[in-house]
C-alpha positions, 0 to 999 in steps of 0.5 A: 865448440860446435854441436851439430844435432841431426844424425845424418848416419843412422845405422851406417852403410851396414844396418843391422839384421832386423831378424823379423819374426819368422825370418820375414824378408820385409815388414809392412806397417799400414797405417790408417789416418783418423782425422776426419772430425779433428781438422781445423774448424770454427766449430772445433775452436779454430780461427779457420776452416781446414785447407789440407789433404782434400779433393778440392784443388787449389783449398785454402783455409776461410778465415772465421767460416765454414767450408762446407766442401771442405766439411762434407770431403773429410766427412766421406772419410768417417761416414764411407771411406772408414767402413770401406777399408775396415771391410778391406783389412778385416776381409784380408785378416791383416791388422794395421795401425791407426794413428787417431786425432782424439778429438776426431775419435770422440766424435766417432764412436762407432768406429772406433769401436771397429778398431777395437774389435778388430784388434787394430793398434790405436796410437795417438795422432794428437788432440786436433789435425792442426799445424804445430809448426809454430806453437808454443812449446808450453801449447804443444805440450799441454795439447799432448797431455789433454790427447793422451788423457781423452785417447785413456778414456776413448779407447780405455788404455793410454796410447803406446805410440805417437804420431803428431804429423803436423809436427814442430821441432820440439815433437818428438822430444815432447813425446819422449820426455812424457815417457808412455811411448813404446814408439814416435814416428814423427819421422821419415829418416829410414827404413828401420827403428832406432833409438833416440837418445833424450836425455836419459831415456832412449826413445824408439823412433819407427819412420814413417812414410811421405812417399808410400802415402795416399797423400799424394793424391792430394798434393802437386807431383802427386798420384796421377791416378791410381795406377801410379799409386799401385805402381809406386807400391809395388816398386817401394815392396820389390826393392825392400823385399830384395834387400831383405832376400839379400839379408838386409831385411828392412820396413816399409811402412804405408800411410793412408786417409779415410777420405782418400784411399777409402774413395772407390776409384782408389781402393782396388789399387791399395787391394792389388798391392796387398793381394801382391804383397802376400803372395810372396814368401816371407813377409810380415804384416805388423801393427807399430806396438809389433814392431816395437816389442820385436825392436826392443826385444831383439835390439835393445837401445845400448849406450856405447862407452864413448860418445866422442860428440857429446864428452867434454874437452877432459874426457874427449882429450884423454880418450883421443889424444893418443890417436896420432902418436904423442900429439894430444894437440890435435884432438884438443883442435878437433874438439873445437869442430862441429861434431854430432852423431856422426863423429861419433863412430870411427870415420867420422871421428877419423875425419875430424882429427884428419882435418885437424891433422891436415890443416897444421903447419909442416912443422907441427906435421913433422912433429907428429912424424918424428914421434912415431918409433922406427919399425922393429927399432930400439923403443921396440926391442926395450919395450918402450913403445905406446901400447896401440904402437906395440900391437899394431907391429906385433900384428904384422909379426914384427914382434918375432924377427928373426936376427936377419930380418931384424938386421934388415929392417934396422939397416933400412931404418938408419938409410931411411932417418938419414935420407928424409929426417924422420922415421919410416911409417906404414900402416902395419895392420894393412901389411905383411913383413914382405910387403913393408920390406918391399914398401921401405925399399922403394919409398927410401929412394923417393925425393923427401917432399913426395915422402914426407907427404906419403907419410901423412897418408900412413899416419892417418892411415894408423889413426883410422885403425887406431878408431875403429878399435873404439869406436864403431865402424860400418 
C-alpha cells in the first residue's frame, strides 16, 4: 500500500462559489511584509548577515559579520518604506493584513502601534525572517510557541493567522497542530481557502502569492521595473474579476515588503492598481481574519463519509468491491496503488480500479463480463439483481417493458450470449430504451474480439457511475 500525500486536486475543475459578501466578484488580500529588524544578524544571534530580497545584486550572506549595505536596506523599510504605505492604505481606507516577524515588531513600537490604530490584521510571520528549511522539527516548533507568545504581549492578543515563508515541510502541520490559527497561508496551491485535514482538526489554508509579489523585484526574472509590475497586477485582477463575473468568484492575494514597494519609484505603480481595482463594481478589500470568518462561515470544513485514500483494506474493500459487478478482487489490487486526495473523489478512484481492471488477464476480464445479469433478463424479472444493477436499468425504464419490448430485448439476449459468450453490457444511465436497442442490433454483429473490448469500455463506463453516486465529482 502507497500513500501519496500532495493533493494535486483541490477543488476540482469546479470550485465552489465563494459568495464574497455583497456578491463581490473578487477579493483582494493585501498583505504587508514586516521584516525589517527579524532577518538574519549577528546581532540577532545569527551565524550570518542576511542575503535575501534587497536592492543589492548579487547579496550573499557574511559569515560572522555585519553588512552594513544589507542593514541600512532592510532599515529603509522600517524608517521609510513602512510610513509610506501606511499614508497609502490608511488615505485609500483599504485595511490589509501584516504578516509581523515578532522580533522585527519588537524592535518597532511605532509601527506597530500604526497597525493598530489603523485597524490592520496583525498575523504572526514567526520569531526571526530565517530559513527554516532544515531546522529541526523540535527547533521549529518551540520558535513557533516563543513567536506566538512575544506576537501576545507585542500587540495584546495572540495572532489568529500564520505565515512562516521561509517555511519547511513540518510548517504548516506545526501551525495547525498549535490549534490558535484561524487561517496558515504557508501555501501558494490556488486561488481559494481550503481546509486542511491534520489529524483531527481541520485547518483553513488561505494561499498566498509568489507571483503578485514585490518580491520580484529582487529576484532574477523578476520586475523590469515598475511598469511590468502594475502590469503584472492589472492582468492577475482582470483575469480573476472575469471568473468572478462568469460566477467563479475567486482571491487574489498581493505581497508586498516595506523595503521594497515602500521605495518611491515603485509605489505609484502599487497606487494605480489599487486606484484600478476600486473603480470597479464588485470588489472586495479584505483583511485574511475577513477572509477567514466569511470561509468558515459560509463553507464550513465537512468530513465526507468515504475517504477512499485513507480506509483501511476491510473498510475500502466493502465500500468498493461492488463497483465491478461481484469481482471485489479488483478493489482488493487498487488498494495496494499509490492513492492520495485525488482518489478520493469519483475520477480519480475510477481510475485506479480502471488500471486494475485494465491490467488483469482476459480471463479474469471475462469473469467480471459473465458476472454482469442480461438486460431486462431472468435475475431482473426475479428481482435477484445487485441493487446498484436494479436501479441502473430501472433508470433507462427497462424496469417497465412492455411484453414486446420484453420479447425483444430477451431474443436479442439469447442471439448476443450465443454469438460472443457473455452478456450484453451498456451503460444504461447514458441510454434510452431506443438507443440500447439500437446498440444491441449493431454490436451483436461485431466479430467478438472487437466486443469483447467494447464491453470493457461499458464495464467501466458502469464503474464511473457507480462512484459518482458516492463519492464527489467536479
Amino acid at each position: 500500500m502507497h500513500r501519496y500525500p500532495r493533493n494535486l486536486i483541490g477543488h476540482g475543475p469546479t470550485p465552489p462559489d465563494a459568495k464574497w459578501p455583497g456578491g463581490a466578484k473578487i477579493a483582494i488580500s493585501f498583505v504587508l511584509n514586516y521584516e525589517e529588524g527579524g532577518e538574519n544578524n549577528i546581532l540577532h544571534g545569527d551565524a550570518a548577515s542576511e542575503g535575501f530580497l534587497s536592492e543589492i545584486i548579487g547579496a550573499a550572506p557574511w559569515p560572522g559579520a555585519r553588512h552594513w549595505n544589507m542593514e541600512s536596506n532592510y532599515e529603509y523599510g522600517a524608517r521609510a518604506g513602512f510610513w509610506r504605505l501606511h499614508r497609502l492604505f490608511t488615505g485609500a481606507g483599504i485595511p490589509l493584513t501584516v504578516y509581523g516577524v515578532t522580533t522585527a515588531m519588537a524592535r518597532s513600537p511605532e509601527q506597530v502601534w500604526a497597525m493598530q490604530e489603523a485597524d490592520w490584521e496583525i498575523a504572526s510571520h514567526g520569531l526571526k525572517w530565517i530559513e527554516y528549511k532544515d531546522a529541526p522539527e523540535a527547533h521549529e516548533a518551540r520558535d513557533m510557541a516563543e513567536a506566538i507568545r512575544l506576537h501576545t504581549e507585542l500587540v495584546g492578543t495572540p495572532p489568529t493567522g500564520w505565515y512562516t515563508g521561509r517555511c519547511s515541510m513540518n510548517t504548516v502541520r506545526l501551525a495547525a497542530e498549535a490549534g490558535c490559527f484561524d487561517w496558515v497561508s504557508d501555501s501558494i496551491d490556488d486561488d481559494l481557502p481550503h481546509w486542511l485535514p491534520v489529524g483531527a482538526r481541520h485547518q483553513l489554508v488561505i494561499p498566498y502569492t509568489m507571483d503578485s509579489n514585490d518580491m520580484r523585484f529582487a529576484v532574477a526574472a523578476g520586475f523590469g521595473g515598475p511598469e511590468e509590475y502594475f502590469t503584472h497586477l492589472k492582468d492577475s485582477f482582470d483575469a480573476l474579476y472575469a471568473e468572478g463575473q462568469a460566477g467563479a468568484a475567486k482571491m487574489m492575494s498581493v505581497g508586498l515588503h516595506c523595503r521594497l514597494v515602500g521605495r518611491p519609484g515603485r509605489v505609484m505603480a502599487l497606487k494605480r492598481f489599487m486606484d484600478y481595482a476600486a473603480s470597479h463594481e464588485g470588489v472586495w478589500f479584505p483583511r485574511r481574519i475577513d477572509i477567514a470568518r466569511h470561509w468558515a462561515a459560509v463553507h464550513p470544513p465537512v468530513t465526507p463519509d468515504l475517504v477512499p485514500s485513507r480506509m483501511d483494506r476491510e473498510a475500502f474493500v466493502n465500500a468498493f468491491g461492488g463497483i465491478y459487478e461481484h469481482s471485489p478482487w479488483i478493489a482488493e489490487r487498487a488498494f495496494g496503488l499509490e492513492l492520495g486526495p485525488a482518489h478520493d473523489r469519483a475520477k480519480g478512484l475510477w481510475s485506479a480500479l480502471a488500471r486494475c481492471f485494465r491490467t488483469a488477464s482476459d480471463d479474469e476480464r471475462m469473469g467480471v463480463l459473465r458476472a454482469h445479469p442480461d438486460l431486462a433478463g431472468k435475475l431482473a424479472a426475479a428481482r435477484r439483481l445487485t441493487a446498484e444493477s436494479t436501479a441502473e436499468q430501472a433508470s433507462a425504464g427497462l424496469d417497465a417493458l412492455t411484453d414486446a419490448e420484453r420479447a425483444a430485448f430477451t431474443e436479442m439476449n439469447t442471439r448476443y450470449v450465443a454469438k460472443h459468450g457473455f452478456p450484453f453490457i451498456i451503460a444504461v444511465r447514458e441510454n434510452t430504451k431506443p438507443s440500447i436497442l439500437a446498440a444491441f442490433e449493431r454490436r451483436i454483429d461485431q466479430d467478438t474480439t472487437t466486443e469483447f473490448n467494447e464491453a470493457c469500455r461499458q464495464v467501466e463506463r458502469i464503474a464511473y457511475h457507480r462512484l459518482a453516486a458516492l463519492l464527489p465529482d467536479d
